[in-house]
C-alpha positions in Angstrom: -6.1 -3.4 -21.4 -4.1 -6.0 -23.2 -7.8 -6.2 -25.6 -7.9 -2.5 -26.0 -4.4 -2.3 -27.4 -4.2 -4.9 -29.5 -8.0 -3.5 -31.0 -6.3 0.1 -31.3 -3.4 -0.9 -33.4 -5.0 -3.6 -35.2 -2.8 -6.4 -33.9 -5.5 -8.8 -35.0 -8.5 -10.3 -32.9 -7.2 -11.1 -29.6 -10.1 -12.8 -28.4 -8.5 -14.3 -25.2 -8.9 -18.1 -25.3 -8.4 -18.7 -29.0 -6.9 -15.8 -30.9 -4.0 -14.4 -31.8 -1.6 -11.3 -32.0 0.4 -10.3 -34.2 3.4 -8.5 -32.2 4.5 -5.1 -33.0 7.6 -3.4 -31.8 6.8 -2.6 -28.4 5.2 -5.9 -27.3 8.0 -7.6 -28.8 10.6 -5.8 -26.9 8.9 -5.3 -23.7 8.1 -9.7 -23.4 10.4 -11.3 -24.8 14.0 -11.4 -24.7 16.8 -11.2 -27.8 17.5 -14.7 -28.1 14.1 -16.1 -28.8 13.2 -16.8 -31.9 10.1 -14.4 -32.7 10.2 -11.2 -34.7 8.2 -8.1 -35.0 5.1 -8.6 -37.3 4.6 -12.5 -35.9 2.0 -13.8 -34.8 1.3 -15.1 -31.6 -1.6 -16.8 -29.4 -3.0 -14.4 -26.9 -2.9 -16.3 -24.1 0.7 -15.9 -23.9 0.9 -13.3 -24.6 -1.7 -12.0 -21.7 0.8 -14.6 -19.7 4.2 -13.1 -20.5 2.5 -9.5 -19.6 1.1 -10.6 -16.2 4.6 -12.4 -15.4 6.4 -8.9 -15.8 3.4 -6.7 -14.0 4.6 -5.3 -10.6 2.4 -5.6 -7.6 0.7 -2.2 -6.0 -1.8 -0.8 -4.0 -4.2 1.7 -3.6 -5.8 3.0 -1.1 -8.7 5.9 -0.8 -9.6 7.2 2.3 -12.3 9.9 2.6 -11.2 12.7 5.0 -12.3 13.7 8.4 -13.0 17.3 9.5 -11.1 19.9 7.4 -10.1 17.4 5.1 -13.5 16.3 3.7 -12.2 15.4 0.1 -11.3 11.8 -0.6 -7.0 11.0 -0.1 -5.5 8.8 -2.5 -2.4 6.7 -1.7 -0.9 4.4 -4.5 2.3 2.5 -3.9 4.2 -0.4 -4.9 4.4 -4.4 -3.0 1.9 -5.2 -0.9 0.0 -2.8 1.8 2.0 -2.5 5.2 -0.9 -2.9 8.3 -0.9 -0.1 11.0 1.2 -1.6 14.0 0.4 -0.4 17.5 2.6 -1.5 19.5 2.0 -0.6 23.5 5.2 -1.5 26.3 6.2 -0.5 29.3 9.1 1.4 30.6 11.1 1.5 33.9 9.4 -1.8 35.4 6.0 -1.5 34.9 6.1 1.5 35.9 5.2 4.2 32.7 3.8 2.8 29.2 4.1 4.4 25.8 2.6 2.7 22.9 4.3 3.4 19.1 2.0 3.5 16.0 4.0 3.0 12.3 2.6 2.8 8.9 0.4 5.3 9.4 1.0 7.1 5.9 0.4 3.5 4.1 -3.6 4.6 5.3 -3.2 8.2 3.4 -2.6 9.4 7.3 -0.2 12.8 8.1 1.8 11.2 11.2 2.4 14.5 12.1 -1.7 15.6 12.1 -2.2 11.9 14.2 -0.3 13.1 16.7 -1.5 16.2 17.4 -4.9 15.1 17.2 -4.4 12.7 19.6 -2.5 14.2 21.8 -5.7 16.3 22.2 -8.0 14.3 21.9 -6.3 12.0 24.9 -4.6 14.5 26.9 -1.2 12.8 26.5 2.1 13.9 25.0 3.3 12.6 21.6 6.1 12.7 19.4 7.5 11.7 15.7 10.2 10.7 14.6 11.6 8.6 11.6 11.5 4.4 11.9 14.9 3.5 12.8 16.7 1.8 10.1 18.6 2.5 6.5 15.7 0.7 4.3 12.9 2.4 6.5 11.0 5.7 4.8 8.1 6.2 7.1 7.4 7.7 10.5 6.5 6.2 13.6 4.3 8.2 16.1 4.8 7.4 19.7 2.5 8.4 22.5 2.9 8.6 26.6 0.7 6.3 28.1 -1.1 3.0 27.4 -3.4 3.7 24.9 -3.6 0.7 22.7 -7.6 0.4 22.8 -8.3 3.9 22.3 -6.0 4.3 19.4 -7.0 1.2 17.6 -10.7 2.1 18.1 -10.0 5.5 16.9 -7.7 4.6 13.8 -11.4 2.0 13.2 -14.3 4.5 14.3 -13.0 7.9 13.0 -10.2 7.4 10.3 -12.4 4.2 8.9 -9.8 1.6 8.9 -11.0 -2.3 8.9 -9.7 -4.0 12.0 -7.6 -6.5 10.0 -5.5 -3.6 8.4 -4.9 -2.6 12.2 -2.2 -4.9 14.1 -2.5 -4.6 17.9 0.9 -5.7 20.0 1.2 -5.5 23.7 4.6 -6.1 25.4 3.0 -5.1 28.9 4.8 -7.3 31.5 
């Protein structure tokens, strides 16, 4: 992109390894700062400047997931840091005695928590709910389910939704 630009406003030959730039106004203020000592119209190697831009570049993903059923078209999700896996997360309750297992993330995959759930719920004759993740700095939703279904959900979220199984984080707190 850096190549294209400099090509477009004829900044010069910015062949990577050996050339130069010459800066303009907006590559000058958006790299470097007001108290070093180069100017709009100078010219610089490429190489730093490809450094410089790379330094202040934000990391993002993106993620496209092809739909299932109604949904047929291809869902795109782009967002900043790094992707968040899928947690399932399976415990009991009362003693051994009833299980639920929770699934967050879920919308990092381009997955409605809310269409999860009642899919599921269908699909596994169990109840479901969701609700927001508990905490201020939290945005997404967390699904949670009646039962111990860690395996079929994980095989699901893989087999149907197409997720890779290292995207997919599987905890059991079962006593």
């Amino acid at each position: 992109a850096l190549v294209q630009y400099a090509v477009r406003e004829q900044l010069g030959e910015p062949g990577l390894g050996s050339g130069r730039l010459r800066l303009d106004k907006l590559l000058k203020s958006g790299l470097y700062g007001k108290k070093e000592p180069v100017e709009v119209g100078s010219e610089v190697p490429a190489g730093e400047v490809l450094k410089r831009l790379m330094a202040k570049m934000q990391l993002y993903h993106r993620v496209v997931r092809h739909g299932v059923g109604a949904e047929a078209g291809p869902t795109e999700v782009v967002r900043k840091g790094a992707i968040k896996s899928i947690q399932v997360l399976a415990e009991d309750r009362q003693a051994g005695r009833k299980y639920v297992t929770k699934v967050k993330h879920l919308e990092s995959f381009a997955i409605e928590p809310q269409d999860f759930a009642q899919r599921l719920q269908r699909l596994l004759a169990c109840s479901s709910s969701v609700q927001k993740l508990p905490g201020k700095n939290e945005t997404g939703k967390e699904v949670l389910f009646q039962g111990n279904l860690l395996g079929e959900i994980c095989r699901m979220l893989e087999m149907d939704f197409g997720i890779h199984p290292k995207f997919i984080d599987r905890v059991s707190k079962m006593r």
